[in-house]
C-alpha positions in Angstrom: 0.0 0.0 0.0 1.5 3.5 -1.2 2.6 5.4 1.8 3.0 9.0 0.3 0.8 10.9 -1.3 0.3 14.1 -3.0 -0.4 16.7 -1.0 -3.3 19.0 -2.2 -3.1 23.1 -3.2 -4.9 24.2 0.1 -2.3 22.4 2.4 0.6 23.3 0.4 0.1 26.7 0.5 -0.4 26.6 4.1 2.9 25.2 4.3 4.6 27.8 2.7 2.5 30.2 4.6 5.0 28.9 6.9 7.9 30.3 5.2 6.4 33.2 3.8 4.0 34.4 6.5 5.8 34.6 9.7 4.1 37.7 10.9 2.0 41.0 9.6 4.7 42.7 8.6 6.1 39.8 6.0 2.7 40.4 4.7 2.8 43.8 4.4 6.2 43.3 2.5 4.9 41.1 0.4 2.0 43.0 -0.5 4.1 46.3 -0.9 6.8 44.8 -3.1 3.9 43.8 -5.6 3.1 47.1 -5.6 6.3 48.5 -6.2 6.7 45.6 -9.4 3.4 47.5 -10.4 5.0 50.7 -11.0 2.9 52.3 -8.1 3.6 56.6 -7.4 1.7 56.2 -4.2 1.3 53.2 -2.2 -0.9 53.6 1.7 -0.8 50.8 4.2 -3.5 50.8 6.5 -3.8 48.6 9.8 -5.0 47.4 12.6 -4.0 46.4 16.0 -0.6 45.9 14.5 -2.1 43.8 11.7 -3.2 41.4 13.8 -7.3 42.5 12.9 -6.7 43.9 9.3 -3.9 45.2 6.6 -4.9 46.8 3.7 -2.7 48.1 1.4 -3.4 50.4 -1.4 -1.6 51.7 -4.6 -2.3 53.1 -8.2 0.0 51.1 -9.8 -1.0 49.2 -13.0 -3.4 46.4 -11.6 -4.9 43.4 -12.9 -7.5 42.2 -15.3 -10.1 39.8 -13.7 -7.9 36.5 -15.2 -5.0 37.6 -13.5 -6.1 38.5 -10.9 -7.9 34.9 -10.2 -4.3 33.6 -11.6 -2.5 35.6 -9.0 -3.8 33.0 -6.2 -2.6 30.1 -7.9 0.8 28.5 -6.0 3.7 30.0 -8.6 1.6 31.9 -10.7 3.9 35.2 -11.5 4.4 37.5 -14.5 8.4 38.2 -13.7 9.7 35.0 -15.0 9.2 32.6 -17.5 12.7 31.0 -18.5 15.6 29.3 -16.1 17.7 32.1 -17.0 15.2 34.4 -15.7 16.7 33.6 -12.2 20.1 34.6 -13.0 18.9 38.4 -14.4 15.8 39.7 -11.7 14.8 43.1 -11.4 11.9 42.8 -9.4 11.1 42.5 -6.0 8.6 39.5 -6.2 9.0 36.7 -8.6 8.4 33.4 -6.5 4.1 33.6 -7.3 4.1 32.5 -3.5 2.8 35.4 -1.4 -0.8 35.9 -2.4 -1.6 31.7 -2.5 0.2 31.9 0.8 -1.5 34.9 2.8 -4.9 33.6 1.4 -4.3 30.0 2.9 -4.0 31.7 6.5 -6.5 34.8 6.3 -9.3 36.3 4.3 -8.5 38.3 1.5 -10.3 41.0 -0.6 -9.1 42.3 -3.7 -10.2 44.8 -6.0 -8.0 45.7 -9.0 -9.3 47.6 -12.7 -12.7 46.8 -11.9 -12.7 43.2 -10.9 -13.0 41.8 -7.0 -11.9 38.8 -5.5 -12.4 37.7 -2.0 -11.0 34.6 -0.9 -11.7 33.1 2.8 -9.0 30.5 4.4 -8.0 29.7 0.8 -11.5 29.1 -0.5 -13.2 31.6 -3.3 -16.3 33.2 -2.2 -16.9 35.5 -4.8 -15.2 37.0 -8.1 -16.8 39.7 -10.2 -17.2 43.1 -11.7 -16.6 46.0 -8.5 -16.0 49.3 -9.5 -12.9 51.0 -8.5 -9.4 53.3 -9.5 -7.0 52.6 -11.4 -4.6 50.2 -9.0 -5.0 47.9 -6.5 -6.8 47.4 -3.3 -5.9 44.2 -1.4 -7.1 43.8 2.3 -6.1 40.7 4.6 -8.4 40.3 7.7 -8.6 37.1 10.4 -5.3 36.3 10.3 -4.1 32.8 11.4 -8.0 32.8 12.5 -7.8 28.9 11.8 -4.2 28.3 12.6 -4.3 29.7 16.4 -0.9 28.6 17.2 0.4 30.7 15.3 -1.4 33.2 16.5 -0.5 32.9 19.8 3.1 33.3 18.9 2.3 36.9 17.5 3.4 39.8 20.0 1.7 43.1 21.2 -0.2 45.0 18.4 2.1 47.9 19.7 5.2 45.4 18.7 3.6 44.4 15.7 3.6 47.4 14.2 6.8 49.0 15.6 7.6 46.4 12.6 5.7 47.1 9.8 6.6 51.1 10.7 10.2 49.9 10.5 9.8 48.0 7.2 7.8 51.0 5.9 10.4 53.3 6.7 12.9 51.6 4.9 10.7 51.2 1.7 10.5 55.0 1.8 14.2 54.8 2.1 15.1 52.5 -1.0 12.3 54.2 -3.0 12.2 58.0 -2.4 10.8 58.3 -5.8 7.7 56.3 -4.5 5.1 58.3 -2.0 4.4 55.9 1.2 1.7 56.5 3.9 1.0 54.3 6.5 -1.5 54.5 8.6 -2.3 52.6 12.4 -5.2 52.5 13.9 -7.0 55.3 11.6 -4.0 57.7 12.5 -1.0 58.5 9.7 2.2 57.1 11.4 4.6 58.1 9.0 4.3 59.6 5.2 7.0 60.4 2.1 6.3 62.6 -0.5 7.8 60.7 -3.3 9.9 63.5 -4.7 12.8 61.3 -5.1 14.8 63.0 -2.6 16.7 60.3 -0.4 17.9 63.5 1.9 14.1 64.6 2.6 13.2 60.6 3.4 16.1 60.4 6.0 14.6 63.8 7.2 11.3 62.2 7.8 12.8 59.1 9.4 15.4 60.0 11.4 15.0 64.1 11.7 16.1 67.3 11.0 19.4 67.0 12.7 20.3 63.5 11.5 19.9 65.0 7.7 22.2 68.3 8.4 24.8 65.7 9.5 24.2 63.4 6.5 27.4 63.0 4.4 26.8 61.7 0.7 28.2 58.2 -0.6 28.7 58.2 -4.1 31.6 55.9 -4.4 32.1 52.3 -7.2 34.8 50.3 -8.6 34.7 47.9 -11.6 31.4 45.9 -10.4 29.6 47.8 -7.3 27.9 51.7 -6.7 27.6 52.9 -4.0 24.6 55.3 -3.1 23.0 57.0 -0.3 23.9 58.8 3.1 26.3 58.1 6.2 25.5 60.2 9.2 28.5 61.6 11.1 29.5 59.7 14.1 28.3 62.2 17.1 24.8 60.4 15.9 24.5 57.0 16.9 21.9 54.2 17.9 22.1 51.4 20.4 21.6 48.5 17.4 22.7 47.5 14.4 19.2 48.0 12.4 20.3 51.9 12.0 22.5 50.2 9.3 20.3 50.4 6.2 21.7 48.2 3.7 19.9 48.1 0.2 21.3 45.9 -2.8 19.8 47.2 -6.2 16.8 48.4 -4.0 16.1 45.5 -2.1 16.1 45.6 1.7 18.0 42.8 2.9 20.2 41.6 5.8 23.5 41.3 4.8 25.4 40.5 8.3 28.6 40.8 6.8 28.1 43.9 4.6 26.2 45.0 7.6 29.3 44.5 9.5 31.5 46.0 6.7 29.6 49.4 7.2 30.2 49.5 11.4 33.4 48.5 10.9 34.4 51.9 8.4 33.1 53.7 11.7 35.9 51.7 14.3 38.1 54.7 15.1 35.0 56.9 15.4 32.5 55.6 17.7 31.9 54.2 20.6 32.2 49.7 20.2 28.8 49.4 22.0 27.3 52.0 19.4 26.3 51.7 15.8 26.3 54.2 13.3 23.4 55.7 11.1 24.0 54.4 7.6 21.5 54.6 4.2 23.5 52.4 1.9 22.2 51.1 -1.8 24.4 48.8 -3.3 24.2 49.2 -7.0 25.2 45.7 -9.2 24.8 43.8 -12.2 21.8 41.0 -11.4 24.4 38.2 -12.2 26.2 39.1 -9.0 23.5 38.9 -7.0 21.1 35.6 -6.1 17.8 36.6 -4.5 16.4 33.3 -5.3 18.4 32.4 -1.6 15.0 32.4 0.7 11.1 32.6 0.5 11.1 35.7 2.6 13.9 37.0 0.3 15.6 38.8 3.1 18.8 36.9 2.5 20.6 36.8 -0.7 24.3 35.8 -2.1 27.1 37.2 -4.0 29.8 36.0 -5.9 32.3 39.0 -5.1 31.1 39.5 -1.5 34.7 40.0 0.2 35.3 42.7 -2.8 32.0 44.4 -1.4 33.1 44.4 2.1 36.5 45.9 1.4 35.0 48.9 -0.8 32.1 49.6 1.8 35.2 49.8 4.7 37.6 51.4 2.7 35.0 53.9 0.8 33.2 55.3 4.1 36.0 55.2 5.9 38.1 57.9 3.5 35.0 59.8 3.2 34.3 59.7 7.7 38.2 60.9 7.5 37.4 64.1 5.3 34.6 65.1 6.2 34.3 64.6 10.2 33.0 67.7 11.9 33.4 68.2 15.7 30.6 67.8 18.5 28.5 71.1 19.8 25.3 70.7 21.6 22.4 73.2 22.5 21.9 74.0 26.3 18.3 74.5 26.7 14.9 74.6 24.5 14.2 77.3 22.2 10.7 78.7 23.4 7.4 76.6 22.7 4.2 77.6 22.1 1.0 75.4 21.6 -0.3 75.6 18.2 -2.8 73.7 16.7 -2.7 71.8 13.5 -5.0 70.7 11.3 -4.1 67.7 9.0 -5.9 66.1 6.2 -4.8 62.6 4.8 -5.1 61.4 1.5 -5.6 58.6 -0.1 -4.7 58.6 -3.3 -7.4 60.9 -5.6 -10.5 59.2 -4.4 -9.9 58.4 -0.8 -10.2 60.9 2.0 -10.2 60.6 5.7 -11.7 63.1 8.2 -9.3 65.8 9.4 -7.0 65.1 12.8 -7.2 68.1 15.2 -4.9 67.7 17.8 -3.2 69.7 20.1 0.9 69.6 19.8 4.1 71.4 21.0 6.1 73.0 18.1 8.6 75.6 17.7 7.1 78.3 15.9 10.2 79.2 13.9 10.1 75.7 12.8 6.6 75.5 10.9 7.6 75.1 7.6 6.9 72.8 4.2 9.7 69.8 4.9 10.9 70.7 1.4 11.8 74.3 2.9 13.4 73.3 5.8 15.8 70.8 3.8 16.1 73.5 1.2 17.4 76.1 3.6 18.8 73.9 6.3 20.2 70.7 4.4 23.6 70.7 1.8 22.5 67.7 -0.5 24.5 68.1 -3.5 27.6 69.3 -1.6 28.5 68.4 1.8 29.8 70.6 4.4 33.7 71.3 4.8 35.5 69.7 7.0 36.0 72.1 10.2 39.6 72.7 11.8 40.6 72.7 14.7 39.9 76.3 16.4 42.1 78.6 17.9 41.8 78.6 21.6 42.9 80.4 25.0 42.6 78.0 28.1 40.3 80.4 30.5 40.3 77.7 33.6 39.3 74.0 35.0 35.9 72.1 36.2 36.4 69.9 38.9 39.8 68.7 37.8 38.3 67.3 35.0 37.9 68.9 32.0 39.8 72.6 30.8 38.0 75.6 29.9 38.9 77.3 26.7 37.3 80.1 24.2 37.2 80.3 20.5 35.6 82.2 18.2 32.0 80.6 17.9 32.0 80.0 21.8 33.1 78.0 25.2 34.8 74.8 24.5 34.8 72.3 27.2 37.4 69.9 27.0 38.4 66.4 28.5 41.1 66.2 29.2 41.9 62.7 29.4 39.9 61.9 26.0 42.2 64.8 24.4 45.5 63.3 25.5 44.4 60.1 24.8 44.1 60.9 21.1 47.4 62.3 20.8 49.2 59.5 22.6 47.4 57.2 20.1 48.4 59.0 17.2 52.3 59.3 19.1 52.5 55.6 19.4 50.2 54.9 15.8 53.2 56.8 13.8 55.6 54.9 16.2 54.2 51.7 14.8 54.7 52.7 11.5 57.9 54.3 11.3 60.0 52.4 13.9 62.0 49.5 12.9 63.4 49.0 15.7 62.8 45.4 17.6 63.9 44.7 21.4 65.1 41.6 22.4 62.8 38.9 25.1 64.5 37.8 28.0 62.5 34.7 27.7 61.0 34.2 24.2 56.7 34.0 24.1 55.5 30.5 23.4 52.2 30.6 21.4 50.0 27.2 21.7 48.5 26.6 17.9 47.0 23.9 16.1 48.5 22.6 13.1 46.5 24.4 10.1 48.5 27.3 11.2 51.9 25.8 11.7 51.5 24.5 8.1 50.8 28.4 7.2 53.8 29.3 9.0 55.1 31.2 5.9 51.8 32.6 5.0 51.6 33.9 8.2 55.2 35.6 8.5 54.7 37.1 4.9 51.3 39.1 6.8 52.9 40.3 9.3 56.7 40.7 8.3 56.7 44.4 8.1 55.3 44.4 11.9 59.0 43.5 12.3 57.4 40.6 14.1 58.2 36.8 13.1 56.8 33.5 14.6 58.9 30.7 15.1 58.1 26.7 15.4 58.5 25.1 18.2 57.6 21.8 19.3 54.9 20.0 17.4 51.9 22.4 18.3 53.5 26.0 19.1 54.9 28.8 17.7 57.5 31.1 19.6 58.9 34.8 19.0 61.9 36.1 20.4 61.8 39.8 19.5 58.9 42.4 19.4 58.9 46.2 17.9 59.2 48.3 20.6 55.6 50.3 20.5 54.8 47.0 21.9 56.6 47.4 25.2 53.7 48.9 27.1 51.5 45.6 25.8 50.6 41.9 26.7 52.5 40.6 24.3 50.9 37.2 24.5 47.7 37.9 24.3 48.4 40.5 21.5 50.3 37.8 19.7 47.4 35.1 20.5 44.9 37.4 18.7 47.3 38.0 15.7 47.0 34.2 15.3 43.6 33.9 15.9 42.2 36.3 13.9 44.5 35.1 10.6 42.8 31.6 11.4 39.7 33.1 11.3 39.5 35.4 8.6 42.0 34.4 6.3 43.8 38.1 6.3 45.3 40.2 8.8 43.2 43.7 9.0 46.1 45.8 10.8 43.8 48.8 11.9 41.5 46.4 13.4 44.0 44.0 15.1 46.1 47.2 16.7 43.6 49.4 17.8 42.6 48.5 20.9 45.9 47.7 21.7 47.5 51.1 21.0 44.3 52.7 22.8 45.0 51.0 25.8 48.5 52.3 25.6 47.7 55.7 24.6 45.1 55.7 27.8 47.8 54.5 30.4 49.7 57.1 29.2 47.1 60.3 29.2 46.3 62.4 31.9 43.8 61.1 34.7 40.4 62.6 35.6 40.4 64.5 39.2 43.8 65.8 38.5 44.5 69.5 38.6 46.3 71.2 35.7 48.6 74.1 35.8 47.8 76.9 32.7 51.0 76.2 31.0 50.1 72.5 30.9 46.4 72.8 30.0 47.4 74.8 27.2 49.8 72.0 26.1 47.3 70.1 26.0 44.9 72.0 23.4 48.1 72.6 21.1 48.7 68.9 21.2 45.5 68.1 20.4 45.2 70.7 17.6 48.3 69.2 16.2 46.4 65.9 15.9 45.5 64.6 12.6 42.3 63.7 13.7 41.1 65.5 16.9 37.8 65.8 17.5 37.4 61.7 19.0 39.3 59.9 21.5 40.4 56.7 20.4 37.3 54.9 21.7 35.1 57.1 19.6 33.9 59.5 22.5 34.2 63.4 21.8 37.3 65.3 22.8 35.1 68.5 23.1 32.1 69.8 23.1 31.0 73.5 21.9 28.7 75.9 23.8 28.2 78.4 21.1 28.3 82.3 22.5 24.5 82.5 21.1 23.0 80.3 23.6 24.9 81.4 26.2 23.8 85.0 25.1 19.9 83.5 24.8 20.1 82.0 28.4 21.3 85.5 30.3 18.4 87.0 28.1 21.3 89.5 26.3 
């Protein structure tokens, strides 16, 4: 008796719904990158209770006839490919004809497109006909995993669910400036683009005003990748990595290691618990790039990926280098009044919602068009200068701490420990390079290996020969050195060598910056001046010229601020002058 059997459409799909719908806001992503394939201007999501009770997403892209859009439920039904080469050359966001079978196996679906509606209940038709409507499409997806309650269960908070679908919004906005997004939860507009394909104004929306004054343009390639978009200077960080927007051809993906390859151009900048702001699209042939990797089609592969990672570091790197700008902050609010707004949302031409009145603090100066304020307040085509390092005159202490010194624009409050750690670090970084001079061990240090890496041995010296360092075999499973440069004298030179060897088992290549940071910062902080100590004038002042002497002085070596700027104005503002 036959054992296995073919499984029918309804139960298929639901087992891809597996893959495919994880949560409301795959489905929303889903349902948007249609959309998007559509050649949609404006595209609104709508939801509720996170998208737990209803999505509906709207757009006036080209839309359906009534056979395709019956076709559009069937399991692979698609209009992006048709050939196996297809796979090797895609363009658009969805191709897989999986989405739609699959949300309609777990849900109930409406959808009205050219004229024609379909609604479809837990995979089952329950009606198909004429509907009049706009040009586009209106899809809506209610009762969610109403028959598979398990996996509702494992849904969060509505409030969780759609921090989500905001995020995922967000980031369409961001990979598509030239679209229009509005999303709406709970009957209240949550975030909205215009669409005027300015990347600078989307960041603006998402992140604010000061993020986009800060934003420094990436417009960088070599022989197979672009580079496009907008890194934020380092004074502006976030707590996680997902401030790391990383686009490939337009697609939002998660690329760990490109991911990675971004954070690690901002090393000598921020702090290592921090990650940077970064809007990246990665511009390739489709032959480099397989999106075919996952259902979800978060994940994808390249065949030059190490090539990507080293322009991404090296690129944003040069331009964080040239175009840093030091810290200043703003001590105290500028003065609020109440105001109220009036805000009409639309939906599309035919769609309109009653106006929100609400009541809402806003700086009067403030209320203006967003295209004003990033017209008068944003450089987008060229981006700032880089600022030098003022003149100063040391006027006094704070508690031992930190020296007090005027400029031009203002008070400058300096740490003094941070600024003499940066020029010890750049003392002992120049050391490093330019010394060639080696001291001798009094007893030689043994490093225990395994024996992929004594077979290397050579590979390894030739990596690290102009270190001046050279490792030795010894014994059947270690390696031993019996000289070291001498910027290593203030070091453990055991565990420095140990990570020299483990990261070259690891990653195949010896990244020197990376390897010696820490270590030099460590040496550069024993060496700097301690907090609670109290400076004579002569020696304050030593330390501003030394750090004005610094190729780079406006971060300590662990990426906090060597200053911060109180400009005269708010001073003036706070003493009412």
């Amino acid at each position: 008796m036959s054992k296995i059997k073919l499984l029918d459409s309804q139960l298929t799909n639901m087992i891809a719904a597996g893959e495919v719908v994880e949560r409301p806001m795959g489905i929303v992503k889903e349902l948007v990158e249609n959309s998007i394939d559509a050649n949609s201007k404006n595209i609104i999501v709508r939801v509720k209770d996170g998208g737990i009770k209803s999505i509906q997403v709207i757009d006036d892209g080209d839309g359906m006839d009534e056979k395709d859009a019956l076709l559009a439920f069937e399991r692979h039904a698609t209009s992006k490919i048709f050939k196996p080469r297809d796979l090797f050359a895609i363009n658009t966001f969805g191709f897989r004809g999986e989405a739609l079978p699959s949300i309609a196996s777990v849900s109930k679906v409406t959808l009205i497109t050219n004229g024609t509606k379909v609604e479809i209940n837990q995979g089952e038709k329950t009606f198909v006909g004429p509907y009049p409507s706009n040009k586009g499409t209106d899809i809506t997806v209610e009762e969610l995993f109403h028959k598979t309650p398990a996996r509702l269960k494992h849904l969060k908070s509505p409030n969780y669910e759609n921090s989500l679908i905001n995020d995922v919004i967000m980031k369409f906005a961001l990979s598509n400036p030239h679209i229009s997004f509005t999303y709406i939860n709970n009957d209240r507009e949550s975030f909205k683009s215009s669409g005027n394909n300015d990347l600078l104004e989307v960041i603006y929306k998402v992140y604010g005003k000061d993020i986009a004054k800060n934003a420094i343009k990436i417009d960088e390639e070599d022989f197979d990748y672009k580079l496009k978009g907008y890194m934020i200077q380092p004074q502006f960080t976030r707590a996680t990595r997902y401030s790391v927007n990383i686009f490939m051809n337009g697609r939002m993906v998660r690329p760990y290691k490109i991911q990675k390859a971004a954070i690690d151009a901002y090393h000598q900048f921020i702090p290592k618990d921090r990650y940077p702001i970064v809007v990246l699209d990665i511009i390739m042939d489709t032959q480099i790039i397989d999106v075919n990797v996952h259902p979800s089609k978060w994940e994808v592969r390249l065949s030059k990926q190490q090539q990507l990672e080293n322009l991404i570091k090296d690129r944003l790197s040069k331009l964080l280098s040239k175009k840093i700008v030091p810290f200043s902050i703003d001590v105290g609010p500028k003065k609020k009044e109440t105001v109220e707004k009036i805000e009409t949302i639309s939906l599309l031409d035919d769609y309109k919602y009653e106006p929100i009145v609400e009541k809402i603090d806003v700086i009067k100066e403030e209320i203006k068009p967003i295209q004003e304020v990033i017209k008068e307040e944003v450089i987008q085509e060229e981006i700032k200068p880089v600022e030098v390092f003022p003149s100063l005159r040391v006027i006094g202490q704070f508690h031992g701490k930190f020296i007090l010194a005027e400029g031009e624009k203002g008070l400058y409050v300096i740490d003094q420990h941070a600024a003499q750690e940066r020029v010890h670090f750049e003392e002992v970084s120049r050391m490093m390079e330019e010394s060639k001079n080696n001291f001798d061990l009094l007893v030689p240090v043994m490093i225990h290996v395994s024996l992929d890496v004594i077979d290397r041995l050579d590979e390894l010296n030739e990596l690290v020969k102009d270190l001046n360092i050279k490792f030795e075999h010894f014994g059947s499973d270690s390696l031993i050195v019996h000289s070291l440069p001498v910027w290593l004298k203030e070091v453990d030179e055991k565990g420095f060598l140990q990570d020299l060897v483990d990261y070259f088992k690891s990653e195949k290549e010896i990244d020197k910056l990376k390897m010696f940071r820490n270590k030099l910062a460590t040496i550069a902080c024993h060496r700097s001046i301690r907090f609670n100590r109290v400076l004579s004038s002569l020696e304050m002042q030593k330390v501003v010229d030394d750090l004005k002497a610094c190729n780079q002085p406006f971060q300590c070596p662990h990426g906090r601020p060597t200053f911060v700027l109180i400009e005269t104005y708010y001073l003036e503002r706070e003493f009412l002058r």
